[in-house]
N, C-alpha and C positions, 0 to 999 in steps of 0.2 A: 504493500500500500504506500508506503514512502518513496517508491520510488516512483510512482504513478503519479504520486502527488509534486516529485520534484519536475517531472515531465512537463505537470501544469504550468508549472511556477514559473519552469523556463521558456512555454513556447506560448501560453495563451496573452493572446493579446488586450484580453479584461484584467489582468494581474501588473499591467504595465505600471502602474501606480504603487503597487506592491514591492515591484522591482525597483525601482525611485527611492523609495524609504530604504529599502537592505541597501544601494549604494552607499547611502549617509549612516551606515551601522557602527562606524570608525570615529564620528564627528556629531549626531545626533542620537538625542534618547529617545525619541520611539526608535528609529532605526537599531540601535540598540536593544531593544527590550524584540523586538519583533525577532532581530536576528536570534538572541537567546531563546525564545518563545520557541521557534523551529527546529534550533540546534538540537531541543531535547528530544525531539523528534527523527530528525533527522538524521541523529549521531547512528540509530541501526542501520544504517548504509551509507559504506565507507564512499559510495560514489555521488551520495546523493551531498553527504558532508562537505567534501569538496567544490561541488556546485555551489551549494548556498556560500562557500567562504569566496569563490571569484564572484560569485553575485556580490556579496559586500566589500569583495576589494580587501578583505583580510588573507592578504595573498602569502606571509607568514604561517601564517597557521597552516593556509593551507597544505604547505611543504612540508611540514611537520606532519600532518596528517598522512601525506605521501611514505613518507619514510619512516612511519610506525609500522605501515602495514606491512605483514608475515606471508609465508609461501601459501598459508592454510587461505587467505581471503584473496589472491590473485589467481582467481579460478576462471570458468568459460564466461560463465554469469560476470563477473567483473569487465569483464574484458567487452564484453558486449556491451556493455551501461556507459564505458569509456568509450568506446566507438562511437557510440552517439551523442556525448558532451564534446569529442574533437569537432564531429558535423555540427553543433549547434555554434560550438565556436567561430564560425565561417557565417553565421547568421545577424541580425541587426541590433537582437537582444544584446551580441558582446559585442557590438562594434567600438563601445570607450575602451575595452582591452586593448583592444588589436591598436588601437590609437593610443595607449599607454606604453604602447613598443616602442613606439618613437621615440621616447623619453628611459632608456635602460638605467641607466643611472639613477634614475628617481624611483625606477618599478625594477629592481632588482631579484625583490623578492617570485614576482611573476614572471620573471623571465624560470627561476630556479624550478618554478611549482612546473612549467608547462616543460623544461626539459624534465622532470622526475618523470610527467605524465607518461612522454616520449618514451621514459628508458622502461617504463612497464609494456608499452605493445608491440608485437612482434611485427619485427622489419619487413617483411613480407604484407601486412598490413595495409588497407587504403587510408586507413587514422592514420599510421605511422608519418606516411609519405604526405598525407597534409598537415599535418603538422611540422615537420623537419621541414615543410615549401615555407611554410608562414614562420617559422622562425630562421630561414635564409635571410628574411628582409628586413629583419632589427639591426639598425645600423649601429656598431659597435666604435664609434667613434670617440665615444669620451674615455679616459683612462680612471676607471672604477678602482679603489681600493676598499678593503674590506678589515675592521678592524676585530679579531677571532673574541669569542667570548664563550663561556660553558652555558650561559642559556640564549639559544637563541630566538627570544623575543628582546635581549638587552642587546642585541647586534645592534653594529648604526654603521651602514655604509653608506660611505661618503662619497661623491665627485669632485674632482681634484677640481676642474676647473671652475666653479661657483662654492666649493664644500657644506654643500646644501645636504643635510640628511635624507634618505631615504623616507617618502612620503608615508610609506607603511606605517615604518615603527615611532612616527610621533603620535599617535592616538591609540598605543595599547594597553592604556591605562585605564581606558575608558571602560574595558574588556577585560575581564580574568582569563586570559585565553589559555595559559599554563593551565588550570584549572577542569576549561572545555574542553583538554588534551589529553587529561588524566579521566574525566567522563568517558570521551570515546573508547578509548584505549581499555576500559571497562568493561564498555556496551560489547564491543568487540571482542574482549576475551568469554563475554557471556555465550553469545553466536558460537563461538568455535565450541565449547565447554557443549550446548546442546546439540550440536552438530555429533560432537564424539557419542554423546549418551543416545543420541538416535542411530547411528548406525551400530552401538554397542547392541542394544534391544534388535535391530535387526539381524544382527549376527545371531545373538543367542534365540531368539524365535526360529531360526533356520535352523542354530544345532540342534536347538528340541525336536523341530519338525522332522527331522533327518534320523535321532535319536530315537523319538516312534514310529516311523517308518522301518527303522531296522530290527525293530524290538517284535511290529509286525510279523514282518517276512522270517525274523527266527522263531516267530511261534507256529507260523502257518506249516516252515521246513520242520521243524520237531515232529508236528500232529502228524504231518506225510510219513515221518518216517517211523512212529510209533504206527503209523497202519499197515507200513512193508510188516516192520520187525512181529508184529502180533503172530502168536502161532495157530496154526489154522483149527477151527473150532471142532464139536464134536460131529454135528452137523454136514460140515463141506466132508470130513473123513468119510461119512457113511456114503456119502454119494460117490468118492472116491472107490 
């Protein structure tokens, strides 16, 4: 259902107003409170997560959300749900992204989220190759430096030629997003945790089923053969 519901979010054109507000999720408090409103929603799909954090331009996070996920959640279903946020990507809804390329320096953070996206889908891919086209055309002209930190929501990369901070991380105060990190990271080891105990029950339903099946077949070959081994009565003798 979450994901059905991110589909909306992203392509119906009666939510454009909706989309407006998660923009200003960084800088305004309803956009804030909406985008937290969703997240807690949201956070059971790691793809649909990620949407709503490039809908609000929390492009930070969203990398972080990127490189938490494990082998167990980049499955068919994943890959499928990413193939169609690359194709929306190309659509009107994100055209300020693709317009935030031009400015790498300032959107650092969204250049990192969309190459993570890139290094999750296979080369072979039509995502792949539009994606890798659209990030050919980000013009790498300024000389970015990056100053390293252990958490990285306190990153501040800079551009040498203005030293202007990265637009991201001046409004993450606004946001407990360390916090929204450790939720997901949660919701998600819940998923895998049910995922295991359902195919645990399916296994063990099969060895039961397999277990009276065999329990069957040696009762039915026992009775067979207690009716060879019988010795023959007084009856068949007299006829004999």
């Amino acid at each position: 259902m979450v994901q059905a519901l991110n589909l909306i979010l992203l392509t119906s054109t009666e939510l454009g107003e909706l989309r407006s507000l998660l923009k200003k999720s960084l800088v305004d408090s309803c956009g804030k409170d909406l985008f937290q409103s969703l997240y807690a929603s949201w956070r059971h799909s790691p793809m649909a997560t990620i949407s709503l954090c490039l809908l609000a331009q929390a492009y930070s996070h969203a990398s972080c959300v990127i490189q938490s996920l494990g082998e167990e959640d980049i499955n068919v279903k994943f890959l499928v749900q990413l193939d169609k946020l690359i194709r929306l990507l190309e659509t009107p809804v994100f055209a300020y992204l693709r317009l935030q390329l031009l400015e790498p320096g300032k959107h650092t953070w969204l250049l990192k989220t969309l190459y993570g996206l890139l290094m999750l889908l296979p080369q072979q891919s039509a995502a792949f190759k539009i994606l890798r086209t659209r990030l050919k055309t980000v013009p790498f002209s300024e000389n970015i430096k990056r100053t390293s930190s252990a958490n990285p929501y306190s990153q501040i990369l800079q551009v040498t030629e203005d030293g202007n901070r990265n637009q991201d991380t001046q409004n993450y105060s606004a946001i407990n997003f360390p916090s929204l990190l450790q939720q997901f990271e949660h919701m998600q080891l819940q998923h895998r945790n049910h995922l295991k105990d359902q195919l645990q029950s399916r296994k063990s339903a099969s060895a039961l089923t397999l277990s009276q099946e065999i329990q069957r077949y040696e009762a039915a070959h026992s009775s067979s053969l207690s009716e060879i081994n019988r010795p023959p009565s007084r009856t068949s003798k007299g006829i004999l």
